[in-house]
N, C-alpha and C positions, 0 to 999 in steps of 0.2 A: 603449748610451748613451741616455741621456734628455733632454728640456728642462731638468733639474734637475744632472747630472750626469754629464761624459764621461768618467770615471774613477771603479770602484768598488773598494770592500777585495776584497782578493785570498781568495777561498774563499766571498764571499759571495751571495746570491738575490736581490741589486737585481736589479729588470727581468726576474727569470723568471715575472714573473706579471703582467708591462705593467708601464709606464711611472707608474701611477696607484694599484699596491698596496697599499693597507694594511694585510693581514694576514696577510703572510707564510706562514707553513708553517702555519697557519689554513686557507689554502686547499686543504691535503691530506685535511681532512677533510669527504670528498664525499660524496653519497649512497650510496657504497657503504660507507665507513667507517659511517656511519650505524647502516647496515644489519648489518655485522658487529661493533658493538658491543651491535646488539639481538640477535643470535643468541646469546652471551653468559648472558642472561637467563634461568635455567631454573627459579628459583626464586620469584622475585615480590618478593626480600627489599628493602630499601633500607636503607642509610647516610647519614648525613649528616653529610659531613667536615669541616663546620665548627667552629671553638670559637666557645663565645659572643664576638658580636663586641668585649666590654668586656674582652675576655682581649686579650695578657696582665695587664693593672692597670699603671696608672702607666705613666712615661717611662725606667724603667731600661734599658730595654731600644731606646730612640731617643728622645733628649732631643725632636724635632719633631715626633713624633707621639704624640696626646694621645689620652686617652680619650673615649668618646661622652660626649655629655650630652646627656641626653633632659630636656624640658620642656614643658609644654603651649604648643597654639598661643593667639593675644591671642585674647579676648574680642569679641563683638561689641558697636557701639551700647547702652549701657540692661545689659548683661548682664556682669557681672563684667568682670574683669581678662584672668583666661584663660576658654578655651573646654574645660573639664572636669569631665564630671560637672553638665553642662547641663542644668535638666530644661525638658521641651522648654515645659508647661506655663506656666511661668515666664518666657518670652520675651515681649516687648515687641514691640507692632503684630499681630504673626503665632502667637502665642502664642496657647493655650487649654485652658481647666480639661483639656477632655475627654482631650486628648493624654499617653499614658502614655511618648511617647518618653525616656530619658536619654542625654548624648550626651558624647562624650572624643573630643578630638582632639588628637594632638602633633606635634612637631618633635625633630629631633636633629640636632647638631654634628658631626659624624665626621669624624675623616681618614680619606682613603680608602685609606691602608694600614697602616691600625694593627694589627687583625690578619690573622683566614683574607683572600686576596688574591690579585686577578693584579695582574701589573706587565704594562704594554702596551710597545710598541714605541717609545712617548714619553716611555720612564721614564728610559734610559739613550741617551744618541749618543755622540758621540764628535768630535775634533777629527781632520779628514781633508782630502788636496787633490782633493776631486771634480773642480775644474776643471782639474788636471793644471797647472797654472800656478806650483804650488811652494808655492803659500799653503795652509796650514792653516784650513778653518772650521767653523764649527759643525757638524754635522747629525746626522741622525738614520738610522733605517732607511731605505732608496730613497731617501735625496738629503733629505730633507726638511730644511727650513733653519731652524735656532732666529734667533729676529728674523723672522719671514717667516712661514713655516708653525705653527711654536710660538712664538707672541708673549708677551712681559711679561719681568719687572713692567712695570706702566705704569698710567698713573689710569685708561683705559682701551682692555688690551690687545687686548680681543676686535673691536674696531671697531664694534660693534654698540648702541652706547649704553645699555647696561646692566651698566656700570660693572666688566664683568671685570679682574682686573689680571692675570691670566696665561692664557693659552686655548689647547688642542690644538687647530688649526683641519683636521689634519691629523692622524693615528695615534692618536688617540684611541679610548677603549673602546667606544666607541657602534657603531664597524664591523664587532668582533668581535661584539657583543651579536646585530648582527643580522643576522650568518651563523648565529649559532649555534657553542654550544660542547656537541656530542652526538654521540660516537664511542664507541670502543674504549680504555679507560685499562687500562694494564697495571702492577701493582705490585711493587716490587723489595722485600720487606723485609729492609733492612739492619741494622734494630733486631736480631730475632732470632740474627741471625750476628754481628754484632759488639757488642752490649751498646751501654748509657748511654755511652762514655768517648768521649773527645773525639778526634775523629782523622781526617784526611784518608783517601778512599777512590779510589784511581784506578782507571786500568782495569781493571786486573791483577785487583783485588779485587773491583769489580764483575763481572767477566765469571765469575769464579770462583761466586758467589753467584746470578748468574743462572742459571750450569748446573746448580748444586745443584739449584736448586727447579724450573730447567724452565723458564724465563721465557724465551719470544722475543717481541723487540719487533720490530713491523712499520714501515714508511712509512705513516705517518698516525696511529698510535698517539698517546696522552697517555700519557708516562713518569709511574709516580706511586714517590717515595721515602719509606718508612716508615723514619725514624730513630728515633722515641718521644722526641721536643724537644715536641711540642704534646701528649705525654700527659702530660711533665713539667711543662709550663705549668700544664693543667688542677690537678695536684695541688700544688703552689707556690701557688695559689689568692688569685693578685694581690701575693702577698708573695716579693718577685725579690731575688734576694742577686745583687748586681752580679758579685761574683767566680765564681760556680757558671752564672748563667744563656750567657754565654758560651765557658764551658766544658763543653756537656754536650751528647753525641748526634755523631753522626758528621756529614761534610759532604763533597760533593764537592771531589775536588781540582783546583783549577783549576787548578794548576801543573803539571801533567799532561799534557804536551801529547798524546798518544797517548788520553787522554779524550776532550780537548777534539774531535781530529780525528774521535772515535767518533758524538759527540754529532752533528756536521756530519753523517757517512756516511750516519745512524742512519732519517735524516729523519722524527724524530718532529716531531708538529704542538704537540707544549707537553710542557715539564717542570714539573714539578709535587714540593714536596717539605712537609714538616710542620713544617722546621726553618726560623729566621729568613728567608736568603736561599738556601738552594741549596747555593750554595757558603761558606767559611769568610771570615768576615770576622778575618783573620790581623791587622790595623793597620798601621803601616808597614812596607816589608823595605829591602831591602839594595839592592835593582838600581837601578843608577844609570841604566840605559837612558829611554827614553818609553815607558812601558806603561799597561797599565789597572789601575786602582785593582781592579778586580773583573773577570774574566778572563772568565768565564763568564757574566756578566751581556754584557760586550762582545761576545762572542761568540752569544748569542742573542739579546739586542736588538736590537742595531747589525748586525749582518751577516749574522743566518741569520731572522731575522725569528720565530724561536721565544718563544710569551710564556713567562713564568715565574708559576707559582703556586706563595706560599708558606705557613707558618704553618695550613696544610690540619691536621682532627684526621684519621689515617688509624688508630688504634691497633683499634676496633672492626672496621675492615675486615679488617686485615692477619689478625688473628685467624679470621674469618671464611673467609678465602678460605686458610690456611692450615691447620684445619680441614678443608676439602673439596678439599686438594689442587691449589688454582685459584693463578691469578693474572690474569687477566681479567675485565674486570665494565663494563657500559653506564655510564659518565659523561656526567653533565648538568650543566653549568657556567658558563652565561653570564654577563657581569659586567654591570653595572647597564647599561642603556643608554642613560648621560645624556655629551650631546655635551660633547667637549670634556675631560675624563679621564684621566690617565695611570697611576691605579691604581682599582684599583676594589674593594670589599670582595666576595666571595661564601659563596654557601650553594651546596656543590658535593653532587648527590646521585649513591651509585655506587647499582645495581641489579643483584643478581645474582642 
């Protein structure tokens, strides 16, 4: 039990890491994981599993989340509009012939999960009776309470008089950023065994496909899933057919419960996959019950405290490490470390 909450979801890691956690099965990866993600390293090679962050183009693919727009920052005093392609010569008071400085500087717009991305533990909660009193409320991973811990909307959510209207005061990316996200990522490639087609993949088939190629994942590991959905982004090339982009690349099955339990056992410290979310965004079904809209999101968010990275490019890797018989490689991954956060874009580099 905590100050926050005398009753947790049943299978979940509230309170195995204090009463105060915010990074979940983040904290699996200790100086020793570290350490055996750098033994890994025999080559010197590096990947970089990002797509350009302007990928995929356009809203087809989440009407909310927009593309960046980069623009120059304003101008100063006496000096144009914007500050681009300044010559420094040119400046007013401090300015002079002699100076061959030229100067650019920008801004950009980004949602911070449009595309390569973690989702933090702030991304997904869930409606639960922490207080065992029979009420259902808001919250998050360990107890954290939406209204309280994750404020807004609001003119101003954050308290702090600079005008936030929604603020992770609490499980936000900033605490991941700085533990560190530098272990051991291990890769499953599902592309290879089962082609582009569309199709849930549960245990059965992943455990089959692991033994094929040899893949054990450890406690503390980063799971990494190569479907080839972000090699098909890149070659789509901003141009998204609504009907095709939803239907292309495999995905886990969350309706699976023998996965899902695997996932919990597994205690890996992040799942990681190339495709939208992980698992299948299927639209409405059938079950009249109260469940989660996304199973697997609920289940690493909200109760095992695992982040999720998705929209990762892994297609030069998978190649790579299949090629030399691998499936291990040093991942460095940190997401931005601006407080406050519940997704964050990244540039994720593997090293083998």
């Amino acid at each position: 039990m905590s100050d926050r909450w005398t009753m947790r979801p049943e299978g979940s890691t509230w309170g195995d890491w204090g009463d105060d956690d915010e990074l979940g099965r983040i904290n699996l990866i200790t100086p020793a994981k570290v350490l055996e993600g750098i033994r890994e390293v025999t080559e010197g090679i590096s990947f970089c599993l990002s797509l350009p962050l302007d990928f995929p183009g356009g809203t087809v693919l989440n009407q909310r989340r927009h593309p960046p727009k980069i623009a120059p920052t304003e101008g100063m005093d006496g000096v144009r509009d914007t500050f681009y392609n300044v010559h420094m010569s040119e400046m007013p008071d401090w300015g002079d012939p002699k100076y061959v400085d030229v100067w650019a500087d920008d801004v950009v717009t980004l949602s911070l999960q449009y595309s390569t991305q973690w989702d933090s533990l702030a991304h997904v909660g869930a409606e639960f009776d922490v207080d065992g009193d029979g009420i259902d409320e808001a919250v998050y991973y360990n107890g954290y309470r939406a209204g309280v811990d994750l404020v807004g909307p609001s003119a101003d959510a954050a308290g702090d008089g600079v005008g936030h209207r929604c603020f992770a005061h609490h499980l936000g990316l900033e605490h991941m950023a700085w533990h560190g996200v530098q272990g051991r990522g291990v890769l499953v490639d599902l592309a290879h065994h089962l082609g582009m087609g569309w199709r849930a993949v549960d245990l059965e088939t992943l455990q089959e496909i692991m033994e094929a190629d040899g893949v054990v994942v450890e406690p503390g590991d980063v799971l990494v899933l190569h479907t080839g959905f972000a090699t098909k982004v890149l070659e789509w090339d901003k141009n998204l057919d609504p009907a095709t982009i939803f239907t292309t690349a495999c995905y886990l099955d969350a309706h699976d419960d023998a996965l899902l339990e695997w996932v919990a056992e597994s205690q890996i410290a992040a799942l990681v996959a190339d495709n939208y979310a992980v698992e299948g965004l299927l639209g409405k079904d059938r079950d009249p019950s109260r469940h989660s809209f996304l199973p697997l999101h609920h289940l690493c968010l909200f109760k095992l405290g695992v982040p999720l990275g998705e929209m990762w490019y892994l297609h030069d890797l998978a190649a790579w490490l299949r090629d030399h018989r691998r499936s291990r490689f040093l991942l460095t991954a940190p997401p931005l470390r601006l407080p406050g956060i519940v997704g964050s874009p990244v540039t994720p580099i593997a090293t083998v």
